[in-house]
Backbone as CSV, one residue per row, in Angstrom:
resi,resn,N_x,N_y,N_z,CA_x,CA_y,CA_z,C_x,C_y,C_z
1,UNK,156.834,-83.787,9.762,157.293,-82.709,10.647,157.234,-83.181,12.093
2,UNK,158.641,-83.073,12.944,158.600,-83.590,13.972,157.369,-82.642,15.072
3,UNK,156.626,-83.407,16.441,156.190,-82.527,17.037,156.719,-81.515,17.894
4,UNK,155.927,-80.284,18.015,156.661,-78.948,18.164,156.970,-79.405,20.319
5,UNK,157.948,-78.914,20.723,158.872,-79.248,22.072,158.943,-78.142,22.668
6,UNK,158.687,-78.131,24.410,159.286,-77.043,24.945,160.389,-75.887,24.518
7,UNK,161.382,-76.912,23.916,162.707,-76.353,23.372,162.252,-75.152,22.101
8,UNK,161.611,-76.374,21.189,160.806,-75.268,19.972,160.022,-73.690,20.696
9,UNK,159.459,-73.816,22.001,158.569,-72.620,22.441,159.444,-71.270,22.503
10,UNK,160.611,-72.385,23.307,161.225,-71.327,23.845,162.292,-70.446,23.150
11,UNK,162.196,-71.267,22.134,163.030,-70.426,20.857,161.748,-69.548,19.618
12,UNK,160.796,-69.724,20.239,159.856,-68.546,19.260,159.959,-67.400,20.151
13,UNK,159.811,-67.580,21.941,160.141,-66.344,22.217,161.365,-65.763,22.311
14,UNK,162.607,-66.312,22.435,163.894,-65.852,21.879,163.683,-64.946,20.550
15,UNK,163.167,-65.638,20.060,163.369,-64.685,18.518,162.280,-64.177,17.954
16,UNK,161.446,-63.588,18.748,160.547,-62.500,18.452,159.118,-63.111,17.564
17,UNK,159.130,-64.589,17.928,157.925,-64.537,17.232,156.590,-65.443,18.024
18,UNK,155.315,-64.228,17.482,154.032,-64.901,18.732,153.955,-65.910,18.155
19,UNK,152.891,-67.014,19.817,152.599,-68.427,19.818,151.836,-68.376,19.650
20,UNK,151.293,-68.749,18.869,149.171,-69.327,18.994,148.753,-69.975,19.476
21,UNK,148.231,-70.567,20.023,147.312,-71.445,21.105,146.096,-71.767,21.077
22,UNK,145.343,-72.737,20.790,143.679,-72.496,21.055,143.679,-73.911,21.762
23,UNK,142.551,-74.181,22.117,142.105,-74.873,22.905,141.367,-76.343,21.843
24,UNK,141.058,-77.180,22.391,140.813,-78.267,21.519,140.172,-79.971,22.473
25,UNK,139.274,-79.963,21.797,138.464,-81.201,22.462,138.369,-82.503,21.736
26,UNK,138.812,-82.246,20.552,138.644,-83.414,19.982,139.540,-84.221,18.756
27,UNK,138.883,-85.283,18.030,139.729,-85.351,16.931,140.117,-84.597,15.829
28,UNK,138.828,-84.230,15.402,138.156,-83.342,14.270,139.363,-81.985,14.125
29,UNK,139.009,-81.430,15.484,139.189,-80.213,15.507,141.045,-80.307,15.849
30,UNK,141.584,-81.267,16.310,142.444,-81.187,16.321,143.237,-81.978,15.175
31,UNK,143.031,-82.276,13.777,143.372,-82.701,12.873,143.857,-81.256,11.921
32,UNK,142.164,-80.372,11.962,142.189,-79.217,11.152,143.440,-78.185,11.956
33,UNK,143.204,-78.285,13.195,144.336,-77.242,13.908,145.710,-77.417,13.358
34,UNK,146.309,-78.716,13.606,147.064,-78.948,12.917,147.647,-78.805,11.735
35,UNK,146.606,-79.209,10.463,146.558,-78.724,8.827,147.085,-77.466,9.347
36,UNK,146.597,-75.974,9.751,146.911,-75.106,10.193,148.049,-74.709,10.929
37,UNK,148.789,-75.286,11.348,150.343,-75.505,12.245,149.840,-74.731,12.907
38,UNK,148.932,-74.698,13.782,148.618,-74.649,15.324,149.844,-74.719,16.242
39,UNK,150.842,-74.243,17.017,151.992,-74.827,17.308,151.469,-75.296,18.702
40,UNK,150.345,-75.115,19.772,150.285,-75.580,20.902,148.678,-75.516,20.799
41,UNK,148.232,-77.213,21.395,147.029,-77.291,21.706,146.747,-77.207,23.012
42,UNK,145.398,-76.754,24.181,145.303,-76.821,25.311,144.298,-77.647,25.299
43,UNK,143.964,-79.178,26.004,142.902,-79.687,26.825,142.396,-79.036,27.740
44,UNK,141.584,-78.231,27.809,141.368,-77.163,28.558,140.288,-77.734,29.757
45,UNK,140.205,-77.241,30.954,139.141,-77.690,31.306,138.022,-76.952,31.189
46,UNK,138.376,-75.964,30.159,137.180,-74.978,29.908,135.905,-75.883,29.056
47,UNK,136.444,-77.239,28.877,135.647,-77.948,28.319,134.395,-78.624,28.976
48,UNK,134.714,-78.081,30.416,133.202,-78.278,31.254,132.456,-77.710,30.768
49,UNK,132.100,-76.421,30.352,131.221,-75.529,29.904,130.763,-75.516,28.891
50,UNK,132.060,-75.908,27.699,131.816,-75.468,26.187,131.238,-76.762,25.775
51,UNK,132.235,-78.049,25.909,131.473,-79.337,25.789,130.356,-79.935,26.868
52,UNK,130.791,-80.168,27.758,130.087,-81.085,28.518,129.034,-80.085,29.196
53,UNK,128.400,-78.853,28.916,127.289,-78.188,29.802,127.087,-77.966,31.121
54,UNK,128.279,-78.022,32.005,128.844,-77.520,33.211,128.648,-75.974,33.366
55,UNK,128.326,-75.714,34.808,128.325,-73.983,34.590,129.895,-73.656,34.696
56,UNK,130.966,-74.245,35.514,132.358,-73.762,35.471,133.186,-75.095,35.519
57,UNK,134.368,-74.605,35.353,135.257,-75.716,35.103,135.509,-77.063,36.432
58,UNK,134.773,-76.494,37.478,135.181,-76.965,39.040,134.731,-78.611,38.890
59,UNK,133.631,-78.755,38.038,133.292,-80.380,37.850,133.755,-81.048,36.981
60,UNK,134.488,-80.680,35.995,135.446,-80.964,35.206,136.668,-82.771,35.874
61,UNK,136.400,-83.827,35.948,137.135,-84.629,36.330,138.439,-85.163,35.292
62,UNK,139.277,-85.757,36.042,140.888,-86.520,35.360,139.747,-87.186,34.282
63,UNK,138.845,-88.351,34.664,138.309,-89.208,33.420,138.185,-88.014,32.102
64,UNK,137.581,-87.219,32.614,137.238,-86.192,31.351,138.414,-86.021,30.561
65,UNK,139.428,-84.966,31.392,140.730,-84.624,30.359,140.734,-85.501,29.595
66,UNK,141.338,-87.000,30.270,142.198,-87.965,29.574,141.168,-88.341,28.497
67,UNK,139.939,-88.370,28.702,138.856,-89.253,27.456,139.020,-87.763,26.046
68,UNK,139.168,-86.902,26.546,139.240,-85.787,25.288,141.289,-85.779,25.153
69,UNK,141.609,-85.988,25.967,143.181,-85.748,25.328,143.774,-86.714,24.641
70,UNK,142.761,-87.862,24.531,143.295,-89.122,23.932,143.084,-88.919,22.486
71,UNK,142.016,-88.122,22.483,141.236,-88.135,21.169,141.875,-87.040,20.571
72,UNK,142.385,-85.919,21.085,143.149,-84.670,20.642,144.681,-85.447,20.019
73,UNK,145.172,-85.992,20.886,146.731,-86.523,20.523,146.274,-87.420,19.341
74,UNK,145.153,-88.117,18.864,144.816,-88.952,17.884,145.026,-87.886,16.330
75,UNK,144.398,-87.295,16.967,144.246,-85.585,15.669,145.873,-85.422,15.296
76,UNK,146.269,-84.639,16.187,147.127,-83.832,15.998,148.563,-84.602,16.897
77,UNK,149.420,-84.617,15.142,150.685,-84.772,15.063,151.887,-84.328,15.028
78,UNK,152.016,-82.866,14.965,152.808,-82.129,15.205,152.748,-80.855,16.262
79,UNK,151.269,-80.208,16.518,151.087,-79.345,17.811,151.716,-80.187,19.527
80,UNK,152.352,-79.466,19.886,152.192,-79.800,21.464,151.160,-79.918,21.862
81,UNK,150.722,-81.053,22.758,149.362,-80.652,23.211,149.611,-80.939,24.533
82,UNK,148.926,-79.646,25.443,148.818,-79.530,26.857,147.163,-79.886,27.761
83,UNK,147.446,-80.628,28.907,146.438,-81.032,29.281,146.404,-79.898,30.600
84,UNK,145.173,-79.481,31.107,144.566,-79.366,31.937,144.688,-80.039,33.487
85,UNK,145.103,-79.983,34.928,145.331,-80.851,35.571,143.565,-80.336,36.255
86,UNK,142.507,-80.947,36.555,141.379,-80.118,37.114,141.379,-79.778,38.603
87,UNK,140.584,-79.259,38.899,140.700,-78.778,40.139,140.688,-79.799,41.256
88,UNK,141.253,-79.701,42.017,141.315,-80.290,43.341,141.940,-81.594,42.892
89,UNK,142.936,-81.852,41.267,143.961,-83.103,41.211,145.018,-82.724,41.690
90,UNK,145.784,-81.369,42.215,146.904,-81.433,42.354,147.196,-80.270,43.462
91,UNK,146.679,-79.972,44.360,146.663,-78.979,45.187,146.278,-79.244,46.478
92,UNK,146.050,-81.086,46.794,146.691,-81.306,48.130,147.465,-81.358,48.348
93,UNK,148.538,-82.063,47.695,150.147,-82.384,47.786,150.995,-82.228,46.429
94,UNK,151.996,-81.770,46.300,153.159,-82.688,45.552,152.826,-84.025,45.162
95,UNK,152.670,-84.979,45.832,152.377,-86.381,45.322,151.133,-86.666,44.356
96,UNK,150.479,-86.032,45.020,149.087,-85.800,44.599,149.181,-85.369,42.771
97,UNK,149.727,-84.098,43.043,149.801,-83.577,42.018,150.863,-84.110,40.259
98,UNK,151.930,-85.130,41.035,152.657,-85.968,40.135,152.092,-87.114,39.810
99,UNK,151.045,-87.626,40.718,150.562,-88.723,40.139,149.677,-88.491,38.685
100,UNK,148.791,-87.369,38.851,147.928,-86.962,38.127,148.841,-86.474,36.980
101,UNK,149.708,-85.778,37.029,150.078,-85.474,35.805,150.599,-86.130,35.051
102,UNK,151.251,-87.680,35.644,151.923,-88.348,35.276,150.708,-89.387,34.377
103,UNK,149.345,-89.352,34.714,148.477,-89.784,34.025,148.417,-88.999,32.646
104,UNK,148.169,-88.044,33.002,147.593,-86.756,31.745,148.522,-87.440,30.645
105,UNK,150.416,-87.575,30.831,151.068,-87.732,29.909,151.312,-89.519,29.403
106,UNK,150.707,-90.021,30.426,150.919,-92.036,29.601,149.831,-92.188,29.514
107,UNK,148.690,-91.989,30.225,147.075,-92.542,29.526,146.686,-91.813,28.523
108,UNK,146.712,-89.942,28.816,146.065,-89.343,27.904,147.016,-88.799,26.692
109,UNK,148.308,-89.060,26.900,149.465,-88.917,25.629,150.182,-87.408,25.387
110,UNK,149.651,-86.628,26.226,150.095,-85.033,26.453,151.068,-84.963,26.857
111,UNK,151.527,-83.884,25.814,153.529,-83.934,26.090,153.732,-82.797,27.472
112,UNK,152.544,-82.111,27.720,152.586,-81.378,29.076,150.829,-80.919,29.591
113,UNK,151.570,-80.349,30.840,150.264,-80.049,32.029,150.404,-78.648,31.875
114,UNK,149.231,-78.241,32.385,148.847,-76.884,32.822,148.336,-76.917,34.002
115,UNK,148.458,-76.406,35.264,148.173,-75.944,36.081,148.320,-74.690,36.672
116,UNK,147.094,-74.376,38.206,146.914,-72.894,38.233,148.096,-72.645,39.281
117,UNK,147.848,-71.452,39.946,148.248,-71.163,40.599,149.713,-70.585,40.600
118,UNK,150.373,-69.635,41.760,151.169,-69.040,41.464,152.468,-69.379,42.438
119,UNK,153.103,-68.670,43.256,153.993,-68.789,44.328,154.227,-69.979,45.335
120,UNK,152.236,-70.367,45.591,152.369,-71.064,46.628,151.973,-72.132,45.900
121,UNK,152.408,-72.723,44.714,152.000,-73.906,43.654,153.696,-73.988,42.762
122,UNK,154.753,-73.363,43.728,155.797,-73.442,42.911,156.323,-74.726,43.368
123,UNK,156.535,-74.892,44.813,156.628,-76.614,45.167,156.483,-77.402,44.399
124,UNK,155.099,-77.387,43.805,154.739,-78.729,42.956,154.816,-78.746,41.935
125,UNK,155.129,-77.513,41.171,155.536,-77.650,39.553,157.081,-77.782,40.034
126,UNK,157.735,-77.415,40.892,159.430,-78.016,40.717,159.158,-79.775,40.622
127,UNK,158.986,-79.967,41.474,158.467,-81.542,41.842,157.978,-82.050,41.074
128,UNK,157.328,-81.455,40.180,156.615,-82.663,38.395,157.555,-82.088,37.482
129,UNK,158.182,-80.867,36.852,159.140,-80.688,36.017,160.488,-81.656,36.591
130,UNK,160.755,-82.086,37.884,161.949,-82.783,38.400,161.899,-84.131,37.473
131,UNK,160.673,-84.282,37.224,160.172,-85.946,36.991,160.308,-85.673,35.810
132,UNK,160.307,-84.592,35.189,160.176,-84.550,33.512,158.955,-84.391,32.375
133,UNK,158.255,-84.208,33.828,156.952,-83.872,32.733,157.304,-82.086,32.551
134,UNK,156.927,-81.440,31.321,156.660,-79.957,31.084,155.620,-79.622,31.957
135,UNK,156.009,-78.087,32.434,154.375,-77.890,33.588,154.618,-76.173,32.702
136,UNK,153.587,-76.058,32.128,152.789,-74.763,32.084,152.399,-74.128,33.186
137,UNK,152.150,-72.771,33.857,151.264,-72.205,34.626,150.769,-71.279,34.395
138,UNK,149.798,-70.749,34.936,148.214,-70.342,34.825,148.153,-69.036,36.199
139,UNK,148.252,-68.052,35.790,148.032,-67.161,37.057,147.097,-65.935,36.238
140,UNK,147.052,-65.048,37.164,146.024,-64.048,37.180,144.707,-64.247,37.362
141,UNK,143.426,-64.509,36.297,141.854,-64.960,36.563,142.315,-66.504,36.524
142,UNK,142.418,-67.104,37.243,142.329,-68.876,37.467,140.804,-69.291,37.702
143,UNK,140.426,-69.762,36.510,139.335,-70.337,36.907,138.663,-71.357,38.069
144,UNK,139.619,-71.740,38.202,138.809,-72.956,39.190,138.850,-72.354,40.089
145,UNK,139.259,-71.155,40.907,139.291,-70.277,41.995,137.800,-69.145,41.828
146,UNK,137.350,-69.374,40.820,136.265,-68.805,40.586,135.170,-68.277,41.792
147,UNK,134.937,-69.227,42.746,134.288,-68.723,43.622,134.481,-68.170,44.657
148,UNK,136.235,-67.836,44.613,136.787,-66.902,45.404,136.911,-65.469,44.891
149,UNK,137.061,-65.598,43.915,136.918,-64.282,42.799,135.742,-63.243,42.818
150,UNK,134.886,-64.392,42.881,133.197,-63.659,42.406,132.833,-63.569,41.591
151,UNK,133.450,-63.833,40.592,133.296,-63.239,39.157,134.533,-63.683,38.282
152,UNK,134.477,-63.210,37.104,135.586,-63.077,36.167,135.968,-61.991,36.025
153,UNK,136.783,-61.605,36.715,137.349,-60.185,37.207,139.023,-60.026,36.552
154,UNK,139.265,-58.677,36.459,140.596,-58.451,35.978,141.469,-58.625,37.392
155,UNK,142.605,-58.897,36.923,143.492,-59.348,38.302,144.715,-58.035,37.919
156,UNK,144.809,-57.910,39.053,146.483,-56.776,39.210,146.508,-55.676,39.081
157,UNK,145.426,-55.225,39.379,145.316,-53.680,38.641,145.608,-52.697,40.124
158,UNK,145.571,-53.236,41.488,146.483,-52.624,42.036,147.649,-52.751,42.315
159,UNK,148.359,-51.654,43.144,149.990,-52.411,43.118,149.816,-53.580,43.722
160,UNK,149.762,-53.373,45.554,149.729,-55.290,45.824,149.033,-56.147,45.116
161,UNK,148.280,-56.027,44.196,147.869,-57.679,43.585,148.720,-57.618,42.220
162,UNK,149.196,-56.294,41.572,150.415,-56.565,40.651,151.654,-57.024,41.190
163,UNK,152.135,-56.118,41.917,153.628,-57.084,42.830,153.317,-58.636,42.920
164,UNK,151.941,-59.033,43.635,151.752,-60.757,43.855,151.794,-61.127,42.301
165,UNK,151.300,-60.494,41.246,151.112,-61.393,40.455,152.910,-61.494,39.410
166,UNK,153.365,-60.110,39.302,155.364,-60.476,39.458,155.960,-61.560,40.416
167,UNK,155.580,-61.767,41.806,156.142,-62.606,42.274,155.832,-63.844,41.778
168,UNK,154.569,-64.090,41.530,153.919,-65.343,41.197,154.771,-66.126,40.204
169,UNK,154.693,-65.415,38.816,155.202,-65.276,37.552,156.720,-66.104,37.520
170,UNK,157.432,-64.811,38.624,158.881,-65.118,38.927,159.257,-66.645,39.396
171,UNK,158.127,-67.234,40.529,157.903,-68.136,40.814,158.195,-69.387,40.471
172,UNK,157.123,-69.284,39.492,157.025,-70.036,38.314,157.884,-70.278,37.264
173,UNK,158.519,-69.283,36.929,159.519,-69.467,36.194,160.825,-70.088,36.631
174,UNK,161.039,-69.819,37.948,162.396,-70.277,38.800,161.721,-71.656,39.225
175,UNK,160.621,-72.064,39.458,160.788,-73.559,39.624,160.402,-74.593,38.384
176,UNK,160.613,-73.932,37.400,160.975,-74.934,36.218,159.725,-75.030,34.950
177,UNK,158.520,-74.068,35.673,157.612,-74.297,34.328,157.978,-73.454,33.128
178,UNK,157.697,-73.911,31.849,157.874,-73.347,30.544,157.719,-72.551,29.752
179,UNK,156.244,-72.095,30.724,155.668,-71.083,29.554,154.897,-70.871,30.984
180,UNK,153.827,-69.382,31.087,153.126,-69.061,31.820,152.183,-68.393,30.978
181,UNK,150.419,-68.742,31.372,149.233,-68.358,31.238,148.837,-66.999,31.801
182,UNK,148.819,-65.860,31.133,148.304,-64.619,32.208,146.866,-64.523,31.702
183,UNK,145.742,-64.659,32.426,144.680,-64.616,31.860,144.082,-63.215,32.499
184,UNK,143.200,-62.475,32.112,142.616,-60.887,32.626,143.102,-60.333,33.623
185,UNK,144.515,-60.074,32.707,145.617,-59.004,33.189,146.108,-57.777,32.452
186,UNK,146.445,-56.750,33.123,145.989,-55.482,32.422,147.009,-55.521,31.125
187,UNK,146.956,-54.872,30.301,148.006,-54.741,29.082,149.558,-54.750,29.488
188,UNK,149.491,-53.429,30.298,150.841,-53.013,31.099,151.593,-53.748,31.709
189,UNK,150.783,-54.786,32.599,151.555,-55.117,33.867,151.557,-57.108,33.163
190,UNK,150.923,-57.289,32.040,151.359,-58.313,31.387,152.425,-57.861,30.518
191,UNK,152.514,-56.925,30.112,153.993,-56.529,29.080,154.859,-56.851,30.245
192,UNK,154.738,-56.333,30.934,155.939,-55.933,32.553,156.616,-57.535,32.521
193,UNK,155.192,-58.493,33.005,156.285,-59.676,33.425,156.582,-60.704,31.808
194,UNK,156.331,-60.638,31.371,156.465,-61.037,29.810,157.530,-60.346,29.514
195,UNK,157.838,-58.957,29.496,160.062,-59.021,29.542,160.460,-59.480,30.590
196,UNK,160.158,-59.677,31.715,161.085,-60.149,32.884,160.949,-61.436,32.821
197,UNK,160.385,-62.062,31.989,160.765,-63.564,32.396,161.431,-64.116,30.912
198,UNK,162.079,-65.146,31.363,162.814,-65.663,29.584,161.947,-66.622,29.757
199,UNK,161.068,-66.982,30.076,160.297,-68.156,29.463,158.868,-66.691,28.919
200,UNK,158.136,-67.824,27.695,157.050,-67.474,27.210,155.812,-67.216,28.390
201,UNK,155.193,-65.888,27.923,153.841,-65.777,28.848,152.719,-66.074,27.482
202,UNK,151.581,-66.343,27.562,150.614,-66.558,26.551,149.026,-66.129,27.583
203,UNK,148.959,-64.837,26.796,147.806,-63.952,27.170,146.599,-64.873,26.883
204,UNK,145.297,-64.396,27.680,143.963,-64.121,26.848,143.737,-63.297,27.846
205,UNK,143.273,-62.282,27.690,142.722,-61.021,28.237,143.840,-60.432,28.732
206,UNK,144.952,-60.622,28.288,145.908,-60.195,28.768,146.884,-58.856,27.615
207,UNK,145.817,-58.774,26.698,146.810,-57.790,25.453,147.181,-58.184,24.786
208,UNK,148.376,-57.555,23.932,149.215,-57.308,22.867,150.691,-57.717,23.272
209,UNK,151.092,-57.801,24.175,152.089,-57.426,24.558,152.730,-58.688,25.058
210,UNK,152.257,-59.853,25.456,152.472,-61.179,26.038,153.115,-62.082,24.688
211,UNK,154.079,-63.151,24.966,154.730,-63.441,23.990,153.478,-64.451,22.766
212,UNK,152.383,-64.648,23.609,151.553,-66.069,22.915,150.501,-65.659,23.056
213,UNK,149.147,-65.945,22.791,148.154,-65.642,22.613,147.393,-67.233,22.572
214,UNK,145.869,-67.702,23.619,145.228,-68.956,23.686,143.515,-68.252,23.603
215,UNK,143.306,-68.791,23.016,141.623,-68.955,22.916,140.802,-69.763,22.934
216,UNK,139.969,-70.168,23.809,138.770,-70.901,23.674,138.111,-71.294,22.354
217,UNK,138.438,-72.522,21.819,138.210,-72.952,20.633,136.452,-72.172,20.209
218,UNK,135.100,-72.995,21.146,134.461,-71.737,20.731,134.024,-70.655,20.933
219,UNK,134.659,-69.927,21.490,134.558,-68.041,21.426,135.217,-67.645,20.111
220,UNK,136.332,-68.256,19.788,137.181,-67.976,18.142,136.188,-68.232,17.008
221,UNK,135.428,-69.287,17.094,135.168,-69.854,16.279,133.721,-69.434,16.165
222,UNK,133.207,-68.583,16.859,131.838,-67.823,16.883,130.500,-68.825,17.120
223,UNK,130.814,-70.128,18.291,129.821,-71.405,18.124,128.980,-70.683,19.122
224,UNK,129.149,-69.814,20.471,128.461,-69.182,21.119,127.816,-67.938,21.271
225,UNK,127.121,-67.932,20.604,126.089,-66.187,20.687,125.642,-65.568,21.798
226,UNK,124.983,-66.298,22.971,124.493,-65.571,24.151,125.628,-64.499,24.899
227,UNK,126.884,-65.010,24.707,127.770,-63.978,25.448,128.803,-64.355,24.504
228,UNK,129.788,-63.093,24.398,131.162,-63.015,23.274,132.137,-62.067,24.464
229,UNK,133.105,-62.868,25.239,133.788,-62.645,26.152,134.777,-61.380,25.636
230,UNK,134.929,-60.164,26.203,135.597,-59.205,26.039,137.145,-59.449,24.750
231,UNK,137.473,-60.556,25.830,139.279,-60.788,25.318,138.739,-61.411,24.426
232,UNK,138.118,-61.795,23.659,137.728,-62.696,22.361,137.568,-61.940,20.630
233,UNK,137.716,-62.990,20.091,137.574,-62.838,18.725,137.079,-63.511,17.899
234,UNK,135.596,-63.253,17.295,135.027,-64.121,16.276,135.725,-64.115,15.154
235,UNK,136.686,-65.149,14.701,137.377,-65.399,13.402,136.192,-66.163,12.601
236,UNK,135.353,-66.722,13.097,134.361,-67.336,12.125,132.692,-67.217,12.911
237,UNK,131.773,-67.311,12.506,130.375,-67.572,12.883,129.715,-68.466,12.483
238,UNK,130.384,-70.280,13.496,130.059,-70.760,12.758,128.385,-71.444,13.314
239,UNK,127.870,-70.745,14.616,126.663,-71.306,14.993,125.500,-70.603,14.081
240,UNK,126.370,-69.549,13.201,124.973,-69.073,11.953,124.602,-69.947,10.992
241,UNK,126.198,-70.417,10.546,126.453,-71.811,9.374,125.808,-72.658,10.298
242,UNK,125.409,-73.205,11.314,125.027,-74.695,11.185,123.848,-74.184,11.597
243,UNK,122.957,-73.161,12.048,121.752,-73.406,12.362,121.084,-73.039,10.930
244,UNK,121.596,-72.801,10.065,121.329,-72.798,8.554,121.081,-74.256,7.877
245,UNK,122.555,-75.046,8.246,122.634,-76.187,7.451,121.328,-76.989,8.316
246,UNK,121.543,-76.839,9.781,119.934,-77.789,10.240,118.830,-77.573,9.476
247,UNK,118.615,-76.318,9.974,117.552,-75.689,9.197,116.896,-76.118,7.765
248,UNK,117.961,-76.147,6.665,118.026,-76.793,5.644,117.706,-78.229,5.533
249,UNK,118.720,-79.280,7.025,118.307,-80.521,6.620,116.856,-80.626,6.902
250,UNK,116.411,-80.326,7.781,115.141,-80.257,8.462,113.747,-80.222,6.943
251,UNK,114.422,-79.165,6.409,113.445,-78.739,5.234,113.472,-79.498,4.136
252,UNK,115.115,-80.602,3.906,114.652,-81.046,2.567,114.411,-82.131,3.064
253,UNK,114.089,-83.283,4.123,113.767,-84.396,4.636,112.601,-84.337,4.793
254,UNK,112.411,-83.417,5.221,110.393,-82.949,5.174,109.690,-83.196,4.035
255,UNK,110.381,-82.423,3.174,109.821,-81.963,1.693,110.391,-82.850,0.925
256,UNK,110.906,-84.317,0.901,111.425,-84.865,0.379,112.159,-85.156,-1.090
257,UNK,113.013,-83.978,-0.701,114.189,-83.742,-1.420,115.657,-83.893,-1.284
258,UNK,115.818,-84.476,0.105,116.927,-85.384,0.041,116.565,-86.649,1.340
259,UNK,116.888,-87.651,1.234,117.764,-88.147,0.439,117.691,-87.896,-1.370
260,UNK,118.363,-88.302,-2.418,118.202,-88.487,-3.645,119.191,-89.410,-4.344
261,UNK,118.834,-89.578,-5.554,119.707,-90.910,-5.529,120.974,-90.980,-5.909
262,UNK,121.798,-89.441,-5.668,123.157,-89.252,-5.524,123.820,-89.811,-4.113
263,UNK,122.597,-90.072,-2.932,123.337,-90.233,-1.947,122.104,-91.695,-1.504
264,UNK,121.950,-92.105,-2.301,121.516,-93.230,-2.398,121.709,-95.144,-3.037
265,UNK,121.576,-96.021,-3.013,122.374,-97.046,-3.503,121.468,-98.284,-3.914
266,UNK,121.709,-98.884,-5.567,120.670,-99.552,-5.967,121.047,-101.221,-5.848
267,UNK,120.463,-101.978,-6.394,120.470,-102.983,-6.261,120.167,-103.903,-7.623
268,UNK,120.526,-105.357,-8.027,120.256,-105.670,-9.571,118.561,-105.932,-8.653
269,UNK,117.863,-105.547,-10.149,116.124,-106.192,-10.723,115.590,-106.969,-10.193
270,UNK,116.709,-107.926,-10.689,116.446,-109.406,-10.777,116.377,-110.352,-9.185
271,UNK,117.548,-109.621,-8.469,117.389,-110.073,-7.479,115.916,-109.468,-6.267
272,UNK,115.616,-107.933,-6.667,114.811,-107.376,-5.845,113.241,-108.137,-6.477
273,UNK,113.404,-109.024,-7.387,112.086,-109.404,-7.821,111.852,-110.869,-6.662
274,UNK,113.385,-111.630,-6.720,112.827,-112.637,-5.794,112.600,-112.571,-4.955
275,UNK,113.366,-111.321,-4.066,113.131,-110.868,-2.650,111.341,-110.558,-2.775
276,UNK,110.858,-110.349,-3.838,109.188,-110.020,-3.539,108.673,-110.857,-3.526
277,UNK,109.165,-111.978,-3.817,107.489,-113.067,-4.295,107.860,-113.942,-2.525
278,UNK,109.037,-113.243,-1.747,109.183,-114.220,-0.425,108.019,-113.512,0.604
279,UNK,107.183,-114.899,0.816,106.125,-114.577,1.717,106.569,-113.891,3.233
């Protein structure tokens, strides 16, 4: 099965059908996504937090993406997979910002970028879609803006920051990116620009109503217990399953009941006899 193409996206939202999206760090996980026809993977830089133990995505570096997007494109053979551009790679310049992406797609093998920002970030997604790379964008809660925010706050819920976030959108769409990210945006006013634009929007906290849907590989996957983010969904629990299976190894290595000699390997007699008599 060939891999899935801008062209492929933009004909699921033509014809009425949602995108799935999750996020993905590795081989593993991007092998099984795949088995699954996953149709779009994200290198997220949410992987400061979830992998690498970062409090937000802001320390997140290019080495990082590319060392996890190498390993994602290894996985997965038919998902698109989109990289992450991190903060402060592409938001001094245009130049700035093509060099870096132009990495994401020959070192780290990603058939496209994601980056934030809205209106005043349309410059530079014309300027890297010119070159031919796919550019995703990312408006409403932008993480790496985080400490302008205050928080993880819903975006647009008045008129002027809904109008900015229509213009944004519009933006974006007129200078050539493919698909747009609305992240904790109200139901309504993500339905709103999700018909007005013919390219795909892909929610998280954004509703029902957005053509695609992306999740944080683990918030889906139930690996984090201390907090379970509003827009989320435990499809599995799997930090119950493994603090079980530890738990378990812990107990039969103790109690020495495994290893055993199903997962063990013998040797001829004859030879383990001469190995004894060697001083």
């Amino acid at each position: 099965m060939p891999r899935v193409t801008v062209r492929d996206v933009a004909e699921m939202k033509a014809n009425g059908r949602k995108i799935p999206m999750i996020t993905a760090y590795d081989y593993t996980t991007a092998l099984m996504a795949d088995a699954a026809d996953v149709p779009i993977l994200l290198v997220g830089d949410s992987l400061g937090m979830v992998v690498l133990g970062y409090e937000s995505t802001i320390q997140v570096t290019m080495e990082d993406i590319v060392h996890h997007c190498k390993a994602v494109v290894r996985g997965a053979k038919k998902a698109m997979v989109v990289a992450d551009l991190p903060f402060m790679t592409y938001q001094v310049d245009p130049a700035q910002a093509m060099t870096n992406a132009a990495r994401l797609i020959q070192d780290g093998g990603a058939q496209a970028v994601k980056l934030e920002g809205g209106e005043w970030m349309a410059d530079t997604v014309a300027r890297i879609a010119q070159c031919g790379i796919p550019v995703m964008g990312h408006i409403g809660l932008t993480p790496q803006s985080i400490n302008s925010f205050g928080g993880y706050r819903v975006q647009g819920r008045d008129r002027r920051a809904g109008a900015q976030l229509l213009r944004d959108a519009k933006a974006l769409e007129e200078a050539g990116a493919f698909a747009v990210v609305l992240e904790l945006v109200p139901t309504q006013l993500a339905g709103l620009i999700s018909r007005r634009l013919t390219v795909p929007t892909i929610g998280i906290g954004a509703g029902p109503e957005c053509d695609g849907q992306v999740q944080v590989l683990h918030d889906m996957l139930g690996l984090f217990t201390d907090f379970v983010p509003r827009h989320a969904r435990q499809f599995a629990k799997l930090a119950e399953s493994m603090r079980e299976a530890f738990a378990t190894y812990v107990e039969q290595v103790e109690d020495g009941s495994f290893p055993t000699s199903r997962q063990s390997f013998n040797m001829d007699e004859s030879v383990l006899e001469e190995l004894a008599v060697i001083p």
